[in-house]
C-alpha positions as a Markdown table, in Angstrom:
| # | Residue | x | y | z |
|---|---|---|---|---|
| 1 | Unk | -28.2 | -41.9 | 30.5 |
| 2 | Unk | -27.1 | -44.9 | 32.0 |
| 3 | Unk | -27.6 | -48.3 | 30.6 |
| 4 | Unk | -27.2 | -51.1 | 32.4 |
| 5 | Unk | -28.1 | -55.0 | 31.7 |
| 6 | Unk | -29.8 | -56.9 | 34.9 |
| 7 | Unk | -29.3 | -55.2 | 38.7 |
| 8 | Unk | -25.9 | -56.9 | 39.0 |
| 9 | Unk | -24.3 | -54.2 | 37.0 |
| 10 | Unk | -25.1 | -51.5 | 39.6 |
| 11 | Unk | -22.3 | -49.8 | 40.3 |
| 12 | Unk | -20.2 | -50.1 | 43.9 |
| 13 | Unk | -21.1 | -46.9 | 46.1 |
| 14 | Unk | -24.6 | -46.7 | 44.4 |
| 15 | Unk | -26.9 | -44.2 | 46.6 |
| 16 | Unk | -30.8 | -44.4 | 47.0 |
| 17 | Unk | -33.0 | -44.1 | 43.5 |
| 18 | Unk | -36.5 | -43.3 | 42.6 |
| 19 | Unk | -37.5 | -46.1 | 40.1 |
| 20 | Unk | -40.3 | -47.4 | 37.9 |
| 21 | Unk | -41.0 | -50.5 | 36.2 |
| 22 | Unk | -42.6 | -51.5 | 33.3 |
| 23 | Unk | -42.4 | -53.6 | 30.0 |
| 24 | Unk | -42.8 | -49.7 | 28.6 |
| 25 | Unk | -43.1 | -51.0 | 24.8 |
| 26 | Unk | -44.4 | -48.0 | 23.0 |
| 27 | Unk | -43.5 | -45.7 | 25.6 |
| 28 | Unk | -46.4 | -43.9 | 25.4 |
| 29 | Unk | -48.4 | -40.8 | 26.7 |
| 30 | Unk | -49.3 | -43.0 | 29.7 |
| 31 | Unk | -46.1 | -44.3 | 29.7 |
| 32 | Unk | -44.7 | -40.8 | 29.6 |
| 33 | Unk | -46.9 | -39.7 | 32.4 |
| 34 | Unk | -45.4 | -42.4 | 34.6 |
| 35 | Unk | -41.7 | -41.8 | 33.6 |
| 36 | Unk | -41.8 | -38.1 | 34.0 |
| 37 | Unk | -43.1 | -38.3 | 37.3 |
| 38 | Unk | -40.3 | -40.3 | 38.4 |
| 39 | Unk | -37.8 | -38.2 | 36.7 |
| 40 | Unk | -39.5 | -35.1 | 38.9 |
| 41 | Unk | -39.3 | -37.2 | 42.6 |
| 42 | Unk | -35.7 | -38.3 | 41.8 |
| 43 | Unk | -34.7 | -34.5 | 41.4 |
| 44 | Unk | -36.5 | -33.6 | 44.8 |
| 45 | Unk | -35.1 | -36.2 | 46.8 |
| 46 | Unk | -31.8 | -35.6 | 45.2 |
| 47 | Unk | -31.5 | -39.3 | 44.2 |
| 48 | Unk | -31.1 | -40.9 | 40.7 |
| 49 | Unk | -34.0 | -41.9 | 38.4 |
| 50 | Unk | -34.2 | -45.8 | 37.6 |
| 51 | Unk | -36.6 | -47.3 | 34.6 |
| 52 | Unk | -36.6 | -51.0 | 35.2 |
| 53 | Unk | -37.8 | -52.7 | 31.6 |
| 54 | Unk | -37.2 | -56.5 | 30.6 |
| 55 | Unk | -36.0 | -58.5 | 27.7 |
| 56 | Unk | -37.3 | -60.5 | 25.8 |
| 57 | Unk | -41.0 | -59.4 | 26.7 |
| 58 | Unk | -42.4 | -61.2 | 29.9 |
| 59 | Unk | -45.7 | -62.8 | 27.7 |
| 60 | Unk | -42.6 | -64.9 | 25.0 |
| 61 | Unk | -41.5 | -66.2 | 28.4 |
| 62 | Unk | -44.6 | -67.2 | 30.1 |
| 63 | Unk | -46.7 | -68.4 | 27.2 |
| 64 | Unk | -43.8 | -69.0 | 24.5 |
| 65 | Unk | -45.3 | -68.0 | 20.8 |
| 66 | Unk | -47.3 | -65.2 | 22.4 |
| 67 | Unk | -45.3 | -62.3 | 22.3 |
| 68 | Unk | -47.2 | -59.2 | 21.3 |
| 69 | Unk | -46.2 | -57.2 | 18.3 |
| 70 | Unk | -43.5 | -54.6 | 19.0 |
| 71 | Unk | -44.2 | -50.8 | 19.0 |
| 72 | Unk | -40.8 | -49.9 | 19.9 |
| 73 | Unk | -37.5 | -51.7 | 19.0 |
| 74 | Unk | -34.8 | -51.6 | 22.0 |
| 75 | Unk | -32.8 | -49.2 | 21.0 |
| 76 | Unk | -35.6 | -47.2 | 19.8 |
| 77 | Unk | -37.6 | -47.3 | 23.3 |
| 78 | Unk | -34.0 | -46.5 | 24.7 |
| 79 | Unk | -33.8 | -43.2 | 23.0 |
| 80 | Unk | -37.5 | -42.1 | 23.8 |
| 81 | Unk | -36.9 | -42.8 | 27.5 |
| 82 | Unk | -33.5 | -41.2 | 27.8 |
| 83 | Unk | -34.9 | -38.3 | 26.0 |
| 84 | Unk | -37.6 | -37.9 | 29.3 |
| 85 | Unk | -34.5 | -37.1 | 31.4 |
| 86 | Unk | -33.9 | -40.3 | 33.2 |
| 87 | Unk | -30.3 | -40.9 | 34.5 |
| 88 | Unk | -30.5 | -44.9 | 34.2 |
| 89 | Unk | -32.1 | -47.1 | 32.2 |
| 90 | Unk | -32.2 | -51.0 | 33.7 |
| 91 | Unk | -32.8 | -53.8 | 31.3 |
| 92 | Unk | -33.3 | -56.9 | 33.4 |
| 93 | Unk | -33.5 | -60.3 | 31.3 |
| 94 | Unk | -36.6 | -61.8 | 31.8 |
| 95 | Unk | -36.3 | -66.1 | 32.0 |
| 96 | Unk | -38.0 | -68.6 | 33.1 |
| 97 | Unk | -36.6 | -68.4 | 36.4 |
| 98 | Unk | -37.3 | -64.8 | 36.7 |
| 99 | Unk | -40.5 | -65.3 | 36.3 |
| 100 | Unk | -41.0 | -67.5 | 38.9 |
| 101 | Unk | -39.8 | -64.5 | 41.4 |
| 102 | Unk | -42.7 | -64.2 | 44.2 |
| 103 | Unk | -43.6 | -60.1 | 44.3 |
| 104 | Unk | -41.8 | -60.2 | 48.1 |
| 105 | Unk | -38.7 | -61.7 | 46.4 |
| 106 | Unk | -38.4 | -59.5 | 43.9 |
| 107 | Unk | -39.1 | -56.1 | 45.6 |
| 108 | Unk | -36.0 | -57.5 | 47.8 |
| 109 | Unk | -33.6 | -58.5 | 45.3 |
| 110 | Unk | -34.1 | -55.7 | 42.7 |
| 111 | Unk | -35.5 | -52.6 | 44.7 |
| 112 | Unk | -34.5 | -52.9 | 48.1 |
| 113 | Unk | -30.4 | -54.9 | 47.9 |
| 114 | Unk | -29.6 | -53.5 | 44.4 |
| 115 | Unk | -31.3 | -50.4 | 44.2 |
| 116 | Unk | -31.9 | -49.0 | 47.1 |
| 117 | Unk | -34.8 | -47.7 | 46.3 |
| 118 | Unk | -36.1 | -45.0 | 48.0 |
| 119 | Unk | -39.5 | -43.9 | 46.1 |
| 120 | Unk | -41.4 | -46.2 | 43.6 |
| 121 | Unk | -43.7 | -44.7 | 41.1 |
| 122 | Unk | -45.8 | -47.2 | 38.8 |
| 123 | Unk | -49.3 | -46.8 | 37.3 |
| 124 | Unk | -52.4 | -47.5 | 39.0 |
| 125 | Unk | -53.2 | -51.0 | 37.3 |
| 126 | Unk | -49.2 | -51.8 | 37.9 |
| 127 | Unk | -48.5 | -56.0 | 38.3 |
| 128 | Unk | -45.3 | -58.0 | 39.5 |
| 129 | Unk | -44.0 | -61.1 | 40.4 |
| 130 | Unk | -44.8 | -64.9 | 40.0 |
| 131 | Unk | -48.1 | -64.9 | 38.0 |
| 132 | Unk | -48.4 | -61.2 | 38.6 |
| 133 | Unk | -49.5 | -61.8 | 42.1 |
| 134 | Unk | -48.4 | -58.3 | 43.1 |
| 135 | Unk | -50.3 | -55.5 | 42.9 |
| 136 | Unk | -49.7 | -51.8 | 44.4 |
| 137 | Unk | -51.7 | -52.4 | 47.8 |
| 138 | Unk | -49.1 | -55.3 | 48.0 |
| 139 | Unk | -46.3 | -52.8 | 47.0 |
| 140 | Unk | -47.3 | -50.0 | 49.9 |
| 141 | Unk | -47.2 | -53.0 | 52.2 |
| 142 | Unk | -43.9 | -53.8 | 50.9 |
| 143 | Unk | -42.4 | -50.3 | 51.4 |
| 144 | Unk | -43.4 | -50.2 | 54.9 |
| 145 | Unk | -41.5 | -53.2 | 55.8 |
| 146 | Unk | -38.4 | -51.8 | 53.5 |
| 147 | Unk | -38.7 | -48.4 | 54.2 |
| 148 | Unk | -39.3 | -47.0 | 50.6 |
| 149 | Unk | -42.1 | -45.2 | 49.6 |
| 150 | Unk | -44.5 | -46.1 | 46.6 |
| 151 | Unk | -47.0 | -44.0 | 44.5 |
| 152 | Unk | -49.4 | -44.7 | 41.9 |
| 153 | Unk | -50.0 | -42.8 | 38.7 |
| 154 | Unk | -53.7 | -42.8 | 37.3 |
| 155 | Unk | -53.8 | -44.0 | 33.6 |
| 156 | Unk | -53.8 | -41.3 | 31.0 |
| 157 | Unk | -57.0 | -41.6 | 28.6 |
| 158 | Unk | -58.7 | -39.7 | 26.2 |
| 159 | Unk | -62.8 | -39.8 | 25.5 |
| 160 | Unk | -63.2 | -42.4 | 28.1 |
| 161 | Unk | -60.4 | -44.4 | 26.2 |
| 162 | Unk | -57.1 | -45.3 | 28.0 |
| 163 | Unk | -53.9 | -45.4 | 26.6 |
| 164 | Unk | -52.1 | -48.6 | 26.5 |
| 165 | Unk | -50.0 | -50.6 | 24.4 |
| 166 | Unk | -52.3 | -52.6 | 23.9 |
| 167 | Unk | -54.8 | -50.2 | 22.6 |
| 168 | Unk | -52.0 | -48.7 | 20.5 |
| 169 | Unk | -51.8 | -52.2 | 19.0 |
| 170 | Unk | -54.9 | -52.7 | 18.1 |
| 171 | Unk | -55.5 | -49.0 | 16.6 |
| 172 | Unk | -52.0 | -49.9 | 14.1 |
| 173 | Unk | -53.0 | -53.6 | 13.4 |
| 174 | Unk | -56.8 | -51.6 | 12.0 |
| 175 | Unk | -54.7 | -48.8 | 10.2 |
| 176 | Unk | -55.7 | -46.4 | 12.5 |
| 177 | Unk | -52.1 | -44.6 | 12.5 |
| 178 | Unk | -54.1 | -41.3 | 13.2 |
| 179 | Unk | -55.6 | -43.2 | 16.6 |
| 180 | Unk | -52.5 | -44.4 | 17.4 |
| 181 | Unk | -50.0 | -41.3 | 17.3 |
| 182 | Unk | -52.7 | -39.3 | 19.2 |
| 183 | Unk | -52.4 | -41.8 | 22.4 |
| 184 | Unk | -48.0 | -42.1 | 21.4 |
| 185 | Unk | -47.7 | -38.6 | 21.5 |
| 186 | Unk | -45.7 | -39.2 | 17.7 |
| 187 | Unk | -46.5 | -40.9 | 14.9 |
| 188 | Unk | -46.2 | -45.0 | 15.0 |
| 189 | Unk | -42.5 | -46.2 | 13.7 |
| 190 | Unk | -41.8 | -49.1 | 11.3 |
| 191 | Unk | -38.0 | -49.6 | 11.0 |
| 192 | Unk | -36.3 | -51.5 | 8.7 |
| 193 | Unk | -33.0 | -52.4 | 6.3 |
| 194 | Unk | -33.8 | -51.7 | 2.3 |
| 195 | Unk | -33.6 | -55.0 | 0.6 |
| 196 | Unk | -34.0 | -55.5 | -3.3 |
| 197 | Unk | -37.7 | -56.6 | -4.4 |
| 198 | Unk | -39.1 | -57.3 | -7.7 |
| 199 | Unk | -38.2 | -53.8 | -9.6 |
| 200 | Unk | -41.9 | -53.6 | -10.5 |
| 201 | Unk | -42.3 | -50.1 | -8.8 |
| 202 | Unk | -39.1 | -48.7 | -11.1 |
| 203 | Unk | -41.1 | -50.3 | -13.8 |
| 204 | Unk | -45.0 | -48.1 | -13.2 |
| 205 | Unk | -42.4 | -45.2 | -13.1 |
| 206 | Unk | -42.6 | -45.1 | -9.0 |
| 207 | Unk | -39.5 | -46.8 | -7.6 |
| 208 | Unk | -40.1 | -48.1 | -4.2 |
| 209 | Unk | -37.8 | -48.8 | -1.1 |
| 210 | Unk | -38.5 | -52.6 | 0.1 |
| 211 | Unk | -38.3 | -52.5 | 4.0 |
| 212 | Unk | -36.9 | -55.8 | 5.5 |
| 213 | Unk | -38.7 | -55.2 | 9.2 |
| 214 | Unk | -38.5 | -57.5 | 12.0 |
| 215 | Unk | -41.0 | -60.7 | 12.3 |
| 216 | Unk | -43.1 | -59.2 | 15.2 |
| 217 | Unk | -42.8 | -55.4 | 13.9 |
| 218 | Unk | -46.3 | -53.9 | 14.9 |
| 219 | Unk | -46.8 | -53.4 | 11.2 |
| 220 | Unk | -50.2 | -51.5 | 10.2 |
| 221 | Unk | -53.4 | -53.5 | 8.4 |
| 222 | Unk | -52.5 | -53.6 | 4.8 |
| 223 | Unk | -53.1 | -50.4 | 2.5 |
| 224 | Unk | -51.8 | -47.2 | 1.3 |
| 225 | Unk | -49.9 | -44.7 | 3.4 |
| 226 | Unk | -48.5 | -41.3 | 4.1 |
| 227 | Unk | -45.3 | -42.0 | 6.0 |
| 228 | Unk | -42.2 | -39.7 | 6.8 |
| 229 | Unk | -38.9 | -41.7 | 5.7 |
| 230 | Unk | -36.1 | -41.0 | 7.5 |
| 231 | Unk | -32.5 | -42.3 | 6.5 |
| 232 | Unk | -30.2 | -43.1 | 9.8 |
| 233 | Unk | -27.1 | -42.6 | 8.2 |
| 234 | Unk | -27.8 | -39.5 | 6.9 |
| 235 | Unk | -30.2 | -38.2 | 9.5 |
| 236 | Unk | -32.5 | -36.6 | 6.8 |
| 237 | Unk | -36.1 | -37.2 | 6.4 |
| 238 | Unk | -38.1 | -37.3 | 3.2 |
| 239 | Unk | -42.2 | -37.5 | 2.4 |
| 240 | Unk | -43.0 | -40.7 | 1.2 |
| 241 | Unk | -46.3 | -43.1 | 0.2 |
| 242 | Unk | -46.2 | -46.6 | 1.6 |
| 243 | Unk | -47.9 | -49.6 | 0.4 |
| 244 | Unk | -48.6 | -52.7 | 3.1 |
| 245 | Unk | -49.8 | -55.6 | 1.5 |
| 246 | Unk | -49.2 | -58.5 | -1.4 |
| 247 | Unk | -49.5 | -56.6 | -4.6 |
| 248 | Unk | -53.0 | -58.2 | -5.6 |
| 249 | Unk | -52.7 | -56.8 | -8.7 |
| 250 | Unk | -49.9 | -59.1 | -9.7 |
| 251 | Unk | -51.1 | -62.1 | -7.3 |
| 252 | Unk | -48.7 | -61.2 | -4.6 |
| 253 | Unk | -48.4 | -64.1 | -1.7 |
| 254 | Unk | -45.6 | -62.0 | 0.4 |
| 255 | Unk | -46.8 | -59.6 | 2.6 |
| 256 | Unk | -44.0 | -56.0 | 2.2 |
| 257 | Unk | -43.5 | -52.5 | 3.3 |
| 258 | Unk | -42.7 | -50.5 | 0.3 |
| 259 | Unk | -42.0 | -46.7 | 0.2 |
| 260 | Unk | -42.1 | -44.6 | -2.8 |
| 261 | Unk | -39.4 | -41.9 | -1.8 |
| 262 | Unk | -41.2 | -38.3 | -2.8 |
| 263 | Unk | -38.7 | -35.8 | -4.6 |
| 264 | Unk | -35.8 | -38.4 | -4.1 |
| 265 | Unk | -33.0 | -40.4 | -7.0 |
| 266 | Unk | -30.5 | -42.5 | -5.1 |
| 267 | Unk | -29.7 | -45.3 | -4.2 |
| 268 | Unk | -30.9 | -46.9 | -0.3 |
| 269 | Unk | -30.4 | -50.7 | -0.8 |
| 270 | Unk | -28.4 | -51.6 | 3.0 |
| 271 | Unk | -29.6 | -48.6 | 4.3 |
| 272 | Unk | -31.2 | -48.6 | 7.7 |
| 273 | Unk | -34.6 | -46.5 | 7.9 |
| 274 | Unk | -37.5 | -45.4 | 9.2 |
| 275 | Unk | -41.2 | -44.8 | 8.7 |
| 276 | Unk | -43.5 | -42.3 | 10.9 |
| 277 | Unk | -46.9 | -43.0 | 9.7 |
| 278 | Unk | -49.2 | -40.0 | 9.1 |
| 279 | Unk | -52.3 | -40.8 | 8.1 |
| 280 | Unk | -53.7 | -44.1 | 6.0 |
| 281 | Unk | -54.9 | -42.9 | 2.3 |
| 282 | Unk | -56.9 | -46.3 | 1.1 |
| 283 | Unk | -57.2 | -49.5 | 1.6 |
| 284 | Unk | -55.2 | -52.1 | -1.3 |
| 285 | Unk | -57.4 | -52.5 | -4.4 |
| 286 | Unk | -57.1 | -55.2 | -7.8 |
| 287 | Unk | -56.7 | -53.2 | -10.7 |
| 288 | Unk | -57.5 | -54.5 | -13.9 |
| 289 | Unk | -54.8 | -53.4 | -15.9 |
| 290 | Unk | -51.5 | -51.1 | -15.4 |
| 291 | Unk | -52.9 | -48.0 | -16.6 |
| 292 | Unk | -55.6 | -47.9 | -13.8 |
| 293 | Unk | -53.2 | -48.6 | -11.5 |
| 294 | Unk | -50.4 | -45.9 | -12.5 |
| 295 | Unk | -53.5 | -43.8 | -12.2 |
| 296 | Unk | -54.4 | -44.7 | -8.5 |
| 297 | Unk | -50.4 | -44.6 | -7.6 |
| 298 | Unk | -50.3 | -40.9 | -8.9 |
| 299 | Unk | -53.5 | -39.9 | -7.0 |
| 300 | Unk | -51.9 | -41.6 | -4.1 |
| 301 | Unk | -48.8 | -40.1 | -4.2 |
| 302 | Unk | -50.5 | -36.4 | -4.5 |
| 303 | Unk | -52.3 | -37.0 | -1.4 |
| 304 | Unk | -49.7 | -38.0 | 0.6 |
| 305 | Unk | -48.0 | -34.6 | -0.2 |
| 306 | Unk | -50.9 | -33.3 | 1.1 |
| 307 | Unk | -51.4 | -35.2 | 4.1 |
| 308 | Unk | -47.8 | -34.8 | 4.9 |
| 309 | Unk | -48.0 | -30.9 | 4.6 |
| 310 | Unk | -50.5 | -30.2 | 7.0 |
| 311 | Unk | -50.5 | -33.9 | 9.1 |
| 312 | Unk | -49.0 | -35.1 | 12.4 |
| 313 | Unk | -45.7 | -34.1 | 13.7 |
| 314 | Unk | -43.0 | -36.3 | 12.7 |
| 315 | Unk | -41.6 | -38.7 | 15.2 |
């Protein structure tokens, strides 16, 4: 796949394209949908596939302090889309100016002069332009005046419930990591470098990884996990139990992502990992003592041996 920063860096000779466009944080079963569609039009027209996305997230832009937590890092959301079989992958930075683009203006810079769009697909609720004026009617009206042609993917839902980042959001800030795989189509990811913390795992006898995740990770609500940790430089992944939260039992203030490692000695510190969440255990408890602790840690950790036997796919 082809990755290419704003539609200046389209190469000289370029053909026609099928695109979509989306934020696509999460890339999701809707998401999915959407991209796969695309992927299928390009290879009956005979043209090349196009995923337009943006960076930073349109919201940090447009109302600065707002930007919603992450499901997928870049590079992350990169592999998942690449791995749907699209040929390019367009990142367009999203500024100030950008976003002051009217929907005509933009459907003629990026689609139709860069592009060359031939086909659009984008979902059914799909918004563009200054103020998100655009809306698909508006796009249909567009591709009759441009000559491409423009259709609309119904949203994906489950129960009555539709799949959104959004949705996904709110399912991993309630711990609902169950919820939120089921509408991903994988478990939820949490990356992060292992830092040093305060040893007081390695004391209880259950040494714990301390994940240093970025500040708007979508991070689930505070409690205990089964997770699959999985080591980028080594490419292997392990079972693990993960606690979210402030250590109330020692009168924790900072919030941390630790994972006791299942069957694993070594050491990880610099390391750059990975967490797939499986399933949420309980929720953090003050234990009056250490023994009572040590004694919730060890029924934690048998459970997540158990969850992670017979639980969700890993990512």
């Amino acid at each position: 796949m082809q990755r290419w920063r704003g539609t200046e860096a389209v190469p000289g000779g370029w053909g026609r394209a099928v695109a979509t466009i989306g934020v696509f944080d999460g890339v999701h079963r809707g998401h999915q949908q959407i991209i796969e569609h695309a992927v299928k039009r390009a290879g009956e027209l005979g043209v090349q596939s196009v995923v337009i996305t943006f960076d930073p997230h349109p919201a940090e832009v447009v109302r600065p302090g707002s930007h919603p937590a992450v499901l997928t890092e870049p590079g992350r959301k990169a592999e998942l889309i690449e791995a749907l079989g699209v040929d390019v992958l367009c990142v367009i930075p999203f500024t100030a100016d950008f976003s002051r683009l009217s929907p005509e203006q933009f459907v003629h810079d990026a689609l139709v002069e860069h592009l060359h769009t031939a086909l659009i697909v984008v979902g059914e609720n799909f918004r563009f332009g200054h103020k998100q004026a655009g809306d698909v009617d508006l796009l249909r009206r567009l591709g009759r005046t441009f000559g491409f042609g423009v259709e609309g993917a119904t949203l994906v839902a489950d129960e009555g419930t539709v799949f959104s980042s959004t949705y996904i959001r709110s399912c991993v800030d309630a711990g609902d990591v169950v919820a939120a795989a089921r509408a991903l189509g994988r478990p939820h990811r949490v990356e992060g470098v292992v830092v040093r913390g305060d040893q007081r795992g390695r004391e209880l006898g259950f040494p714990t990884a301390n994940l240093l995740v970025p500040a708007n990770a979508a991070v689930p609500a505070d409690g205990i996990y089964a997770a699959w940790f999985n080591r980028e430089r080594t490419g292997t992944g392990h079972r693990a139990a993960v606690s979210i939260g402030t250590n109330p039992t020692f009168s924790g203030k900072e919030r941390r992502v630790e994972a006791f490692v299942l069957d694993f000695e070594g050491d990880l510190y610099g390391e750059r990992v990975s967490l797939d969440f499986a399933g949420r255990l309980r929720e953090q408890r003050t234990y009056q003592g250490i023994d009572p602790l040590i004694a919730q840690i060890t029924e934690d950790v048998a459970q997540a041996r158990e969850v992670l036997r017979s639980g969700p796919m890993r990512g």
